[in-house]
MARVOLO-718587 format. One record per residue: residue number from 0; x, y negated, z of N, C-alpha, C in turn. Coordinates in steps of 0.2 Angstrom, whole numbers, plus 5000, padded with zeros to 4 digits. Last residue first. Layout:
resi_n.x_n.y_n.z_ca.x_ca.y_ca.z_c.x_c.y_c.z
NUM_X_Y_Z_X_Y_Z_X_Y_Z .
...
END
This chain:
resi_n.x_n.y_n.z_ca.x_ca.y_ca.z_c.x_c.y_c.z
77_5459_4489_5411_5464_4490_5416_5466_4482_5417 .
76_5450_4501_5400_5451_4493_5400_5453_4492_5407 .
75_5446_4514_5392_5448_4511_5398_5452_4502_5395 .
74_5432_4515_5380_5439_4513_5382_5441_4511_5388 .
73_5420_4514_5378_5421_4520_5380_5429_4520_5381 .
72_5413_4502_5374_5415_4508_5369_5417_4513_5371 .
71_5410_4495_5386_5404_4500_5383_5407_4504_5376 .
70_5423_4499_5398_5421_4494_5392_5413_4499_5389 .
69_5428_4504_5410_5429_4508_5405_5425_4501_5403 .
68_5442_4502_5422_5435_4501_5421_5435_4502_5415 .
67_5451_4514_5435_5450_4507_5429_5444_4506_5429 .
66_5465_4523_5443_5458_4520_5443_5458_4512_5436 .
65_5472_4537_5447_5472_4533_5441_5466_4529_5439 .
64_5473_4547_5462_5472_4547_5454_5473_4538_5451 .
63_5471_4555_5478_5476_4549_5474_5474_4550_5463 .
62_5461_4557_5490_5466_4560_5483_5468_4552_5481 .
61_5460_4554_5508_5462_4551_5499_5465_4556_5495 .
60_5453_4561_5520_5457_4563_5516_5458_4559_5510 .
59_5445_4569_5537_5445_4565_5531_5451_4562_5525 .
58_5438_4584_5545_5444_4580_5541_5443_4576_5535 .
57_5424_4587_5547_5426_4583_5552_5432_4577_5548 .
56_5420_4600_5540_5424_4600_5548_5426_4594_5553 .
55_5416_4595_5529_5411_4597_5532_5413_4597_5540 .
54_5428_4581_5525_5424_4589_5523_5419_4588_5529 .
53_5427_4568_5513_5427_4569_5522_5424_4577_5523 .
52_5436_4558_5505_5432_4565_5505_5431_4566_5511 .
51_5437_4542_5499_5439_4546_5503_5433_4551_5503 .
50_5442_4530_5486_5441_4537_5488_5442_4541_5493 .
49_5443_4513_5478_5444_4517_5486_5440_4525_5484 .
48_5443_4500_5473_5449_4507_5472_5449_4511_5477 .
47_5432_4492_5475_5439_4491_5479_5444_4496_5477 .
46_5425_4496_5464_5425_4490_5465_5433_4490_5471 .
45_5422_4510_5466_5426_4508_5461_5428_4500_5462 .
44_5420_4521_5480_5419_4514_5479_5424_4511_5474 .
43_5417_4534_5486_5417_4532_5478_5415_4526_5480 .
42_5414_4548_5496_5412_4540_5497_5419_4538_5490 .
41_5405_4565_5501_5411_4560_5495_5409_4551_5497 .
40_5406_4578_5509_5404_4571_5507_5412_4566_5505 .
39_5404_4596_5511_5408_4590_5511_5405_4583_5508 .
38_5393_4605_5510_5394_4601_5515_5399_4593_5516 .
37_5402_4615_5500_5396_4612_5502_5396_4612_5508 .
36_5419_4608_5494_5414_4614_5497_5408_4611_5499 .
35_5427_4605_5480_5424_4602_5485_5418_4610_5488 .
34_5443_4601_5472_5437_4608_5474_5431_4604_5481 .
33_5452_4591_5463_5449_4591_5469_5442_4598_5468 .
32_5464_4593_5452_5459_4594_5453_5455_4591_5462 .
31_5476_4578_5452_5475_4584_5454_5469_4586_5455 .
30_5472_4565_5452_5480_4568_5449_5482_4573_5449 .
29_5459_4559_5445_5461_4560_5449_5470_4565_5446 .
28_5454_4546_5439_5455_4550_5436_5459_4552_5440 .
27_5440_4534_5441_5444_4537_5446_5446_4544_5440 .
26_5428_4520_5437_5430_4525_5436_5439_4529_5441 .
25_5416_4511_5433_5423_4512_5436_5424_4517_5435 .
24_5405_4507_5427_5410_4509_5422_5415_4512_5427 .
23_5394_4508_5435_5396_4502_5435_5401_4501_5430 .
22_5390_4520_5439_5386_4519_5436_5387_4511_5431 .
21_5408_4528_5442_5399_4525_5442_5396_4522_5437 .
20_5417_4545_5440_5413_4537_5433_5407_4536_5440 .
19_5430_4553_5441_5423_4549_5443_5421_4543_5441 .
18_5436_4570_5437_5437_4562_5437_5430_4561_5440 .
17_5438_4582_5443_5445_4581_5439_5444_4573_5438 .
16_5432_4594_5454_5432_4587_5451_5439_4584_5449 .
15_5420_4606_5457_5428_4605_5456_5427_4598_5451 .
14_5409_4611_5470_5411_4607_5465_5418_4606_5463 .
13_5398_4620_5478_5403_4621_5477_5407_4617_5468 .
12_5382_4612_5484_5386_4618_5481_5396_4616_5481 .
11_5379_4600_5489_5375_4606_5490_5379_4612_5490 .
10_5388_4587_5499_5387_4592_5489_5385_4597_5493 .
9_5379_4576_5508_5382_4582_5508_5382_4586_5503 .
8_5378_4557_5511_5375_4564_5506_5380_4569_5507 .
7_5388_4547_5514_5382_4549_5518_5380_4557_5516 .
6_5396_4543_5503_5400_4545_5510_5394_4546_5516 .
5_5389_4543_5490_5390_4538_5496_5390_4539_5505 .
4_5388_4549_5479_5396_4546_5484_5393_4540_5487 .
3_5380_4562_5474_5381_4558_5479_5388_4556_5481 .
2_5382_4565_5456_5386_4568_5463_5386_4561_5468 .
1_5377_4572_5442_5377_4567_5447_5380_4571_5454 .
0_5387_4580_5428_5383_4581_5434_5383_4575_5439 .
END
């Protein structure tokens, strides 16, 4: 599924996230599910190792996961 992460967009619906791939290879294997409610916005920047969720209410918050870059065979590469 595509998922706006650019800490502007708001998930439509109700989403459960285990990791996050851009377009770029980075990628985010989070440590713990993350549930996301509509309305909440996500900001994804694999380039600096950063994740922050910001709900609907206001409260903003880092999960914490296991970040890399994958290679075109599908390998993480660290």
């Amino acid at each position: 599924m595509r998922l706006p992460t650019d800490g502007v967009t708001p998930v439509s619906r109700l989403v459960m996230l285990d990791d996050l791939e851009n377009d770029d290879g980075y990628f985010c294997e989070l440590a713990s599910p993350l549930f996301l409610a509509p309305g909440d916005r996500v900001l994804f920047d694999g380039m600096r190792a950063s994740l922050a969720v910001t709900r609907a209410n206001g409260e903003t918050f880092s999960p914490t996961g296991t970040w890399g870059v994958r290679c075109r065979y599908g390998r993480p590469r660290f």
